[in-house]
N, C-alpha and C positions, 0 to 999 in steps of 0.2 A: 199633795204631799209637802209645800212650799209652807204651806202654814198651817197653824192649829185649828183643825175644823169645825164648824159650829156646833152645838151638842147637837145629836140625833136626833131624826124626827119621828114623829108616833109612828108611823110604818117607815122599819126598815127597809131599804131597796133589795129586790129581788137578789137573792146569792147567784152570783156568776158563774158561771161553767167554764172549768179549765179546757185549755186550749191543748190540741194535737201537738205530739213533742217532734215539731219541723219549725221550719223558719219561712214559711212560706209567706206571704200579705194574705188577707183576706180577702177572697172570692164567692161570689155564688155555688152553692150546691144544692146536687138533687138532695129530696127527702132521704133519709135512711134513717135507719134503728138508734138513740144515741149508744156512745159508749160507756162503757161501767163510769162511774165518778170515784173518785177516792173520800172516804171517810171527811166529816166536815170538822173543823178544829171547836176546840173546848176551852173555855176560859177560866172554868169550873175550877178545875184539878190539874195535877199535873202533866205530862204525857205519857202516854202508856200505851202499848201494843193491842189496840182490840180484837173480840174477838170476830171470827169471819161468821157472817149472815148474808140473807139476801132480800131482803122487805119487799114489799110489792106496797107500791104509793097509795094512798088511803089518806083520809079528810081527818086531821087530828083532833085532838079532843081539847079544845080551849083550855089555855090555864092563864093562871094570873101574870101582869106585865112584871111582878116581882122576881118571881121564879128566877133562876139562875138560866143562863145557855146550857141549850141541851145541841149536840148533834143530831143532825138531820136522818134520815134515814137514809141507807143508799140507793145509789144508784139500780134498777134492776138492770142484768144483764143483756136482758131480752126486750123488743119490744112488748107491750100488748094486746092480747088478741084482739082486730079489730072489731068484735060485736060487743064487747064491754064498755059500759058508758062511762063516757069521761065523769068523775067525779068534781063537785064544784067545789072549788077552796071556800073556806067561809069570808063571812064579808068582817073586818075587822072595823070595831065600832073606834072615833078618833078617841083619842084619851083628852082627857078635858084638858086646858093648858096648867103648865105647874103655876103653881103662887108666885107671888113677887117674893125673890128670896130674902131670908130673913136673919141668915149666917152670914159667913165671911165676904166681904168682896171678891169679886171674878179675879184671878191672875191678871196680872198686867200682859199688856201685848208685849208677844217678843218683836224687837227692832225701833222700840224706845227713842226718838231722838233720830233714825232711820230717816233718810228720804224717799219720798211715794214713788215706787218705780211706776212705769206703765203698764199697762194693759200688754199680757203676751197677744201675738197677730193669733188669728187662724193660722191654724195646720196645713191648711191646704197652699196658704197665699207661696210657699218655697221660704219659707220664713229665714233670712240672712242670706240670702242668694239672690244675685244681681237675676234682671231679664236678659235673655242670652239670643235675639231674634236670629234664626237665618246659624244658627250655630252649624258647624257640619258633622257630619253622622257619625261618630266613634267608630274604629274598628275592635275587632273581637278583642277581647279581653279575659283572662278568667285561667289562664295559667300558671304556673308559678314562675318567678323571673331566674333562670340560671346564673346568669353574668349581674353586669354590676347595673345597681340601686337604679332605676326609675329607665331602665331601655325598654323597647325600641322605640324612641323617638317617632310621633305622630303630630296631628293636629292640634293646634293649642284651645284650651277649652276656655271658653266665656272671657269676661273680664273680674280683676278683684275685687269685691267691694272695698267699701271704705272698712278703717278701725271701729267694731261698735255694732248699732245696729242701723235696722232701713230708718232715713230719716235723719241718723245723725253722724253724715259724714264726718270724720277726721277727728270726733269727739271724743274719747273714750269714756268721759264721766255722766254721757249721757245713758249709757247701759242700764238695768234695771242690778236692784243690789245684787248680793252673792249668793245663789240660790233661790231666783226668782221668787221676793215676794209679795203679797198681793195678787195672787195670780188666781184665778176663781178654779175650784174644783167642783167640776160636772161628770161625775162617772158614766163612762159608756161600757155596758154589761156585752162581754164576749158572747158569743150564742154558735150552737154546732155551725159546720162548715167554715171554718175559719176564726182564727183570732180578732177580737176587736168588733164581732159582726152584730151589730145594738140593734135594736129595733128599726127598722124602717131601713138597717143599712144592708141592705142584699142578702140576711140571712132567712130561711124558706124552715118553716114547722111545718112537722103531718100532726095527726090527729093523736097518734102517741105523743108524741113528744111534747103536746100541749098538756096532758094529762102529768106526766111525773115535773113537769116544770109547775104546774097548777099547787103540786101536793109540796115542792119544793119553796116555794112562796107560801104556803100556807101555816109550814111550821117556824119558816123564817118569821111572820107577820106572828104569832104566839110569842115564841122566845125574844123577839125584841134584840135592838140591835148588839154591836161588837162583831169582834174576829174570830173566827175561830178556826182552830189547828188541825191541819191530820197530824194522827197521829202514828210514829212509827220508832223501830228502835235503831239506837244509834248506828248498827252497821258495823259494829268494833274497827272502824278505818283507824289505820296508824296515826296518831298526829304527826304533823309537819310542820315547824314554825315555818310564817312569814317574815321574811325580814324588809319587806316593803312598808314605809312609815306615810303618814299623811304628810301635807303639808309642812315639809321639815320636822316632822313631829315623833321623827324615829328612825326605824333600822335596828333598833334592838331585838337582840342575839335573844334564846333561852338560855335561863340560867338556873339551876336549879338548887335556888338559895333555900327556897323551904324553911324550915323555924330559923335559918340563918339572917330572917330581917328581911326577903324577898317574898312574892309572891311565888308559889311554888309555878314552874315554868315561864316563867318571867325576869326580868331584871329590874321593875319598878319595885321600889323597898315599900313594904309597908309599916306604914310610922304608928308608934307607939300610942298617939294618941293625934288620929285623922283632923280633929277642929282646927281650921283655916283661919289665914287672915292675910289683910290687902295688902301685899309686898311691896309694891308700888303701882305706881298710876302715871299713863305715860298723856299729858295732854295735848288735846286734838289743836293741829297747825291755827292758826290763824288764817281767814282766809279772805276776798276781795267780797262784798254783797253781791250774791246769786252764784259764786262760785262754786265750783262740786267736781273735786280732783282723785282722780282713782289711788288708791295706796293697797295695791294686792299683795301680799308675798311676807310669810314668817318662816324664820327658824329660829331652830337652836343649837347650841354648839356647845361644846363642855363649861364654857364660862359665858357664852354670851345670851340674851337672846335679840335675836336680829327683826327689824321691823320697819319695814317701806314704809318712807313717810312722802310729803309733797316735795316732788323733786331731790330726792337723795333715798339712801340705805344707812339706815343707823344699829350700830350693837348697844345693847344694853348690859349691864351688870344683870346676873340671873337674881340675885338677891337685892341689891341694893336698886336700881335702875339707875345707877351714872351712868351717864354716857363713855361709852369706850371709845368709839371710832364713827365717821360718819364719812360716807361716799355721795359726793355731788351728784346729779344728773340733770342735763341740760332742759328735760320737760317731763313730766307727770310715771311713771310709771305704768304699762297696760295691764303685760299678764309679765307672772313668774314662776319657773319652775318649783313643781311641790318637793323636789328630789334633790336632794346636792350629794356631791362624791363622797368618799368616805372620808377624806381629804377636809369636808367643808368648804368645795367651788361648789358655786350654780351659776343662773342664766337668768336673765329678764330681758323685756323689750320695752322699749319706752317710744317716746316723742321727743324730736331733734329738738324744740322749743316748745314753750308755754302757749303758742298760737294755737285758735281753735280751728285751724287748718291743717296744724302739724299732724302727721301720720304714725302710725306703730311701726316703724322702718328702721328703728335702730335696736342694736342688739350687744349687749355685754355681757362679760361673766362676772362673776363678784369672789374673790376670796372673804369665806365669811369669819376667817378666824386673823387673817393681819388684818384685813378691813379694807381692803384696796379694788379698783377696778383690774382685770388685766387683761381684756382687751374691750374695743370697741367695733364695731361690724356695719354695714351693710349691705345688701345683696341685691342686686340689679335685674330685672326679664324685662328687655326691650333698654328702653331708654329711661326709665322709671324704679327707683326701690321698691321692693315687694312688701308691703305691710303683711306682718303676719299676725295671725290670729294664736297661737298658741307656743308654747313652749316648754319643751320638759331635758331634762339628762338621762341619762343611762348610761353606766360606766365611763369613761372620758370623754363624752359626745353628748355636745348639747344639740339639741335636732329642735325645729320648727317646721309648721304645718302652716298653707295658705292656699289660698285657691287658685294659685300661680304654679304650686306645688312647695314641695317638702325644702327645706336646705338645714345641713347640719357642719359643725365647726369639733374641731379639737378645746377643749375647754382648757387645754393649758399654755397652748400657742395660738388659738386662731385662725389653724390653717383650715381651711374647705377642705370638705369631706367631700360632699355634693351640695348641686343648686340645684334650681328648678330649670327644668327644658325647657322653651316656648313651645315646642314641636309638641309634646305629648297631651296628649286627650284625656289620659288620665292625673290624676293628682293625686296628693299625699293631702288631706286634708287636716292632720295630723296625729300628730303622736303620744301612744302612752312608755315613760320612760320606768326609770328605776331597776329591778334586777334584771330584766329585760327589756327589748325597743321594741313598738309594735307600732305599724302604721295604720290607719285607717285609711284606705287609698279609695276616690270614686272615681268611677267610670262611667259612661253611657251620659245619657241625655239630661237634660236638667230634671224636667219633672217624673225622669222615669231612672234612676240612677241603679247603678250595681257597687256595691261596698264588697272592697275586700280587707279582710284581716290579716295582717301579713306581720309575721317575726322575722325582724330584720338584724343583721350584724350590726351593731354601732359604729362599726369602725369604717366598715367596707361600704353598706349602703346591702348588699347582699342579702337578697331573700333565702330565710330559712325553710321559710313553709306558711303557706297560704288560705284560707278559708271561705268562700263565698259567702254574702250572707246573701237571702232572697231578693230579686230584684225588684225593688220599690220601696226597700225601706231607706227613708231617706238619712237618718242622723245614727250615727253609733257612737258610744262611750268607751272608754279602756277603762274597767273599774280594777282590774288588776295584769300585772303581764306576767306574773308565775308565784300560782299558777292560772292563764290565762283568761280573764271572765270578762266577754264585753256586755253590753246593755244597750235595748235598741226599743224602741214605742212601735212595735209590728203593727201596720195598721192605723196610725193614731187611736190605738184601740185602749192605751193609760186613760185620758180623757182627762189629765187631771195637771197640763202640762210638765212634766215631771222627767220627762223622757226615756221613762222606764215602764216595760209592759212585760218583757222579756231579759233572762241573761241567757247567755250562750257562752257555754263550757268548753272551751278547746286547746285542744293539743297543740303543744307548742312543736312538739318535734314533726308530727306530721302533720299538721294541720286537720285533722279530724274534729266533728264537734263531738263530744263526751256525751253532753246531754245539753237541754233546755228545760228551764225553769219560768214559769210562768208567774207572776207577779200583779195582779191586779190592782189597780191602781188606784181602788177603793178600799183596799185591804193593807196594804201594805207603804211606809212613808222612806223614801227615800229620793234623790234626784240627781240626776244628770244632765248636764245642759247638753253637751252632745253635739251641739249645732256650731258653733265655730272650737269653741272648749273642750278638746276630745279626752282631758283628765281630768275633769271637774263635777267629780262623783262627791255627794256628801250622805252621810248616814248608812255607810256602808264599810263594811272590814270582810278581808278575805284571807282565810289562813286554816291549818289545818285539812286542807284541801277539803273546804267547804265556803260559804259567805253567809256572813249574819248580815239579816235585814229587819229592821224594825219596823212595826206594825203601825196603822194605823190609829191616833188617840181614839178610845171608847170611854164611855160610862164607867166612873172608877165605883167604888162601895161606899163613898163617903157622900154627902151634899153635896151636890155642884161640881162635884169633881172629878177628872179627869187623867186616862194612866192609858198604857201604850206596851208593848213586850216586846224582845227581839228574839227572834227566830230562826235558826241555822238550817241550810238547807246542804245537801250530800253532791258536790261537784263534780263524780262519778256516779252517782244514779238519778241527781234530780231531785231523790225525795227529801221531805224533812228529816233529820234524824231523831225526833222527840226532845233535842234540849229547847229551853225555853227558860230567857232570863227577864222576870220581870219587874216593870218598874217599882213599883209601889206606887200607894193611893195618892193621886196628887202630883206624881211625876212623872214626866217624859225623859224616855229613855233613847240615846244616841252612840251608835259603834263609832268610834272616833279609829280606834287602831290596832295593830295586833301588838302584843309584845310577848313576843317567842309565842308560846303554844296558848292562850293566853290575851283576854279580847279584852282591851282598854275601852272604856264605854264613860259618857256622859249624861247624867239625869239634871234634865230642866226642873225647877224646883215649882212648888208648889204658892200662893199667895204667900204664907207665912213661915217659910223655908228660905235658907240658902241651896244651893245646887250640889251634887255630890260627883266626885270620879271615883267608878268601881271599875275592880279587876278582877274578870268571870272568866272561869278556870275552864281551859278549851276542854279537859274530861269529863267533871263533873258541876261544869256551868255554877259553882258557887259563887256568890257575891264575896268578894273583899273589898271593903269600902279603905281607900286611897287618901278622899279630902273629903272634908264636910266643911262650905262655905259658911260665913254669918248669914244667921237670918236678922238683921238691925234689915230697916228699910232701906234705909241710904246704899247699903251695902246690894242687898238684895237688886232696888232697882237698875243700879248697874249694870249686876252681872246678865238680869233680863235683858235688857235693852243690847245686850251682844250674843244671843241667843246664835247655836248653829244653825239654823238656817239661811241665817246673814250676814252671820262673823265666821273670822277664822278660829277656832277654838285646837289649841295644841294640849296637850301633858305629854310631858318631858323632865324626868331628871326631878322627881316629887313637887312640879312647880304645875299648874293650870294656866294657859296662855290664852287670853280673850282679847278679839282687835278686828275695828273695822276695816272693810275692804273699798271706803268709798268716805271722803270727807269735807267736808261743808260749811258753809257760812254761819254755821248756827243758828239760822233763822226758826228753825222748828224746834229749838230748845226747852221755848220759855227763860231765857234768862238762864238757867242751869247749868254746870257745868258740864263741858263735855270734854270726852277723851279716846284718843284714840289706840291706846289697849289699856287695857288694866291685868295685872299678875295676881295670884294666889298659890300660898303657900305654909306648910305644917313649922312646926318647930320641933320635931321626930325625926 
C-alpha cells in the first residue's frame, strides 16, 4: 500500500476470501462447508444493487484478456455433494510480454529527492519492541477502569526502547520516510478458518472447498486483474459531518453554502476558475554531509501556515510565504501532534540537543497563532525521562503514549494530568486525540499481548468505556475517535506492511464493536504504522458515519496507465454502501479529509498532468474539482516528489500544502533544488 505497485502480472492472484466478522488471530480449523461470499466488485459500471442468484461453480468459458471485469459468480450456499467431480480450472496460456513501449514515458516515482528508507523487519521479529527476558507474568486485565486513569498499579512491563527504530538508538532521522516507503508488497490471501490463513499457514481445505476456489481462480485468471466491488445500496444513513481534520488540515464545520461559492455541505469555496499556481516555495534547511533531521508537523491557522523546520517552528504568510514568526528548539523535532485546540495550541516532542544520543524526552506546546512556546516538559519513571513515541491533543489535553506508559499535560498551564506508574504491567502505548482521547493500552506478555481500546476523559485520565481487541494482535491504529474506527493487521495476514487487514467499528459510549470491515491488503491502499505511531493513518477519511478507503492502483484504459477509486464502506453494518469515487485515467486518488458532510480528496497526477484537489459530495459522491495544479515539468516534478505517501499534504482555506517530513544534505539531488514545502493556490 506504501507505494505504486508494479503493473499486473499475466495471472492475477487468486481473489481472497473475506474473513469471519470477529476479531479473533488466525487459527487452525476443522474442515467445514464455506460460507456464502458477497457479490465480487465491478470496475465496469457503477454500483448498483444486484440481483439475488445462486450459481453453482463451473469451468468458464475463456474470453479474451481485453474484455472488461466481470463478477465472479457467487458463492454457493451449500457445500457439494461429495460424489461430484471436482471440475479442473483451465490452464491459462502466459500472454506474450507487451512491446517496449512506444508512448509517453512512465510517471515519475513518487518521493523524488526522498531518502531510501530500509527494509521493514519481519512481523514476527516484535518489530519496535525491546527483548524483555525473565519479564513477570501480568495480572488479569480486561476490565473497565472505574477510578482514575492508569490504576491499579502492578508490575512494571519491559524496558523503553530508544526514539526510532531497532538499530537506531536515540536517532530519530534514522526512521524510514512517512508512510513507509519502499517497502515490498507480498500478498498473503486470507483462506476459511481464520483471517490472514495463506497457503502453507495452518489453513485446512476439504475436497469442496477445493472445487468453488478452483472455479473462483478460474474466472479471476479469464477477467484479468483490478478491484472489484460489492455491490450494495447506500442504506439512506443520516449523514453526520466530521469535524476531525488531518494533520492540522481542518475541523471544518458543514456549511451549506451551495451556489453561495461553497461546496454544498462543506465550507471549502469553490473557485470560479480551479487552475493553480505556485504561491511559494519554502527551501529545504541547509544541512552538515550525511545529515538527515526529522521536520514532522504542519498546520494551519486563519492567516498562517505553520511548518517544522530543523530545530524550530515557523508560520508562514498563507499567500505570500514571509515569515511571520519562528520558535527555537534546542534539537530536531520527533513527532507532532496532527490536532490543535480550537484556539490554535498543540504539542510536539523533540530532542534536548542536536547530539545523536539525544532522546525524544522533551515536550512543549506551541501557540500556533502568537508564535510562542508555552511551556516546556519533562517526565521522569525511575531515575531517567521517558522518551515518548507519540503525541496528540484532544480538547485542552495534550497526552503522550510510551512504553513506560501514557502521560498527559494541561496544554494551557502544564500541569500533570497523569504520568506513567513504574508499578503497572500494562501501558498506554498511545493515543488517538481530536473530538475525542482513546488510548491504545497493552497488556500481557510481549509476544502474546492483549490491546485494549479505551475512551478516556482528557481531563481526568477516566475510562469511559472499553473494547478488547483479540489477543495477539500486536499493533492498533486510531484512524478516527468519533466516531470511533481503529485498524489492526489481524494475523499479519495485510502482507503488504501497511498495518491494515482489519477496521474495527466501536462504540464509544459502551464500548461495543459495531462491526468489522475486512480490508485486504491486495485490494485496498492505505497505512497505518501503528507500531509506536498510534495516529498516523494516511489515505483514509472518516465521516458521515462511514470511511472511505482507497483502492488499490489497477490497469487504467489508456497506455500504460494507471488509476485507483475510493470506496465507502457503512460503519453500522460493515457493508459498502455502492458509492464509489473514481479517479480518472492516469490518476491516483487519496481521502485527505472530511469537510462537514463532504470528503476532501487528493488525485496524484498522471506523467503529463498537474495534480487535482476534489470535493466529493458525502450524498451523492459528485466530484467538484477545487484546484487543478500546472502540468509545466518543473512544476509537476515537484509536486510528485511530495507525493502522500511521504509528505504531509494538507487543503485548507483554497490553499494545497505539500512538505517533507525528513530533510537532508541534498546528496540525492543531483544538484537540483530542493524544498521543504511548496504551496498551491487559485486566484478564485
Amino acid at each position: 500500500m506504501t507505494q505504486p505497485p508494479p503493473p499486473p502480472p499475466n495471472q492475477p492472484p487468486q481473489q481472497p476470501q473475506d474473513t469471519p466478522p470477529q476479531d479473533a488471530a488466525p487459527q487452525d480449523a476443522a474442515p467445514q462447508a464455506p460460507a456464502p461470499q458477497p457479490p465480487a466488485p465491478d470496475l465496469t459500471k457503477s454500483p448498483q444493487t444486484p440481483a439475488p442468484q445462486t450459481p453453482t461453480p463451473q469451468t468458464p468459458t475463456p474470453q479474451t484478456p481485453a474484455q472488461p471485469p466481470q463478477a465472479p459468480a457467487a458463492q454457493p450456499s451449500q457445500a457439494p455433494a461429495p460424489q461430484a467431480p471436482a471440475p479442473q480450472p483451465p490452464q491459462a496460456s502466459p500472454a506474450p510480454p507487451p512491446p517496449a513501449p512506444s508512448g509517453p514515458p512512465q510517471q515519475p516515482p513518487p518521493g523524488y529527492g526522498y531518502p531510501q528508507a530500509p527494509a521493514q523487519p519481519a512481523a514476527g521479529a516484535g518489530y519496535g519492541y525491546p527483548a524483555q527476558p525473565g519479564a513477570p507474568a501480568p495480572s488479569a486485565y480486561g476490565q473497565p477502569q472505574p477510578g482514575p486513569y492508569g490504576q491499579p498499579p502492578t508490575p512494571a512491563y519491559g524496558q523503553q526502547p530508544a526514539y526510532g527504530y531497532p538499530g537506531q538508538p536515540g536517532h530519530p532521522t534514522a526512521q524510514p520516510g512517512y508512510g513507509y516507503p519502499g517497502q515490498p508488497t507480498v500478498p498473503m490471501y486470507p483462506q476459511p478458518g481464520g483471517p490472514g490463513q495463506g497457503p502453507g499457514g495452518g489453513g485446512k481445505f476439504n475436497a469442496q472447498l477445493a472445487i468453488i476456489v478452483g472455479a473462483v481462480v478460474a474466472i479471476a485468471l479469464i477477467v484479468g486483474g483490478g478491484v472489484w466491488y460489492a455491490k450494495s445500496s447506500d442504506g439512506g444513513k443520516k449523514e453526520e459531518a466530521d469535524t476531525a481534520g488531518p494533520t492540522g488540515g481542518g475541523g471544518d464545520k458543514g456549511d451549506d453554502g451551495g451556489t453561495g461559492g461553497t461546496s454544498s455541505g462543506g465550507s471549502e469555496k469553490v473557485p470560479s476558475d480551479p487552475a493553480s499556481k505556485v504561491l511559494f516555495k519554502i527551501p529545504a534547511p541547509v544541512l552538515k554531509k550525511g545529515d538527515n533531521v526529522g521536520v514532522k508537523g504542519s498546520w494551519v491557522t486563519d492567516k498562517a501556515y505553520v511548518k517544522t523546520g530543523v530545530n524550530k517552528i515557523t508560520g508562514y504568510d498563507l499567500d505570500k510565504g514571509t515569515e511571520l514568526w519562528s520558535v527555537a528548539l534546542p534539537g530536531p523535532v520527533c513527532e507532532a501532534s496532527r490536532f490543535a485546540t480550537d484556539d490554535f495550541r498543540t504539542a510536539v516532542t523533540f530532542q534536548a540537543s542536536t547530539a545523536d544520543t539525544a532522546a525524544c524526552d522533551q515536550i512543549a506546546a506551541i501557540d500556533l497563532v502568537a508564535g510562542k512556546q508555552l511551556w516546556r516538559k519533562t517526565v521522569n519513571s525511575g531515575d531517567y525521562p521517558v522518551r515518548f513515541d507519540n503525541v496528540t491533543v484532544s480538547g485542552n489535553t495534550v497526552a503522550l503514549g510510551s512504553t513506560s506508559g501514557g502521560a498527559a499535560f494541561d496544554i494551557g498551564s502544564g500541569k500533570v494530568l497523569w504520568s506513567p506508574k513504574p508499578a503497572d504491567t500494562c501501558y498506554d502505548a498511545g493515543y488517538g486525540g481530536g473530538p475525542k482521547l482513546v488510548a491504545v493500552r497493552k497488556c500481557g506478555a510481549y509476544d502474546n499481548p492483549e490491546l485494549h481500546i479505551q475512551t478516556i476523559d482528557p481531563a481526568s485520565g477516566k475510562v469511559l468505556s472499553e473494547y478488547k481487541l483479540a489477543t495477539g494482535i500486536e499493533y492498533a491504529s486510531v484512524v478516527s475517535t468519533d466516531p470511533l474506527v481503529v485498524a489492526a493487521d489481524v494475523g499479519d495476514s495485510a502482507g503488504d506492511g501497511s498495518g491494515i487487514s482489519d477496521f474495527f467499528s466501536i462504540d464509544n459510549k459502551t464500548g461495543k464493536l459495531r462491526t468489522r470491515i475486512s480490508v485486504p491488503g491486495d485490494q485496498y491502499a492505505a497505512d497505518c504504522e501503528g507500531i509506536t505511531r498510534i495516529e498516523a493513518c494516511t489515505g483514509l477519511a472518516v465521516g458521515n458515519d462511514r470511511i472511505y478507503v482507497p483502492t488499490e492502483e489497477h490497469d487504467g484504459t489508456g497506455d500504460y496507465s494507471r488509476t485507483n477509486e475510493v470506496i465507502a464502506f457503512d460503519l453500522a453494518t460493515g457493508k459498502q454502501t455502492g458509492q464509489r469515487a473514481d479517479a480518472g485515467d492516469g490518476y491516483t486518488i487519496y481521502p485527505l479529509r472530511m469537510d462537514g458532510s463532504n470528503l476532501i480528496a487528493y488525485k496524484r497526477p498522471p506523467y503529463d498532468k498537474g495534480g487535482q484537489v476534489v470535493s466529493i459530495s458525502g450524498s451523492s459522491f459528485k466530484q467538484t474539482t477545487l484546484l487543478q495544479n500546472p502540468s509545466a515539468e518543473s512544476v509537476r516534478d515537484l509536486e510528485t516528489s511530495l507525493s502522500p505517501e511521504y509528505a504531509e499534504v494538507l487543503y485548507a482555506k483554497g490553499h494545497l500544502f505539500m512538505s517533507e517530513v525528513f530533510a537532508d544534505d541534498g546528496g540525492t539531488s543531483g544538484g537540483d533544488p530542493q524544498y521543504l514545502a511548496v504551496v498551491y493556490g487559485t486566484d478564485g
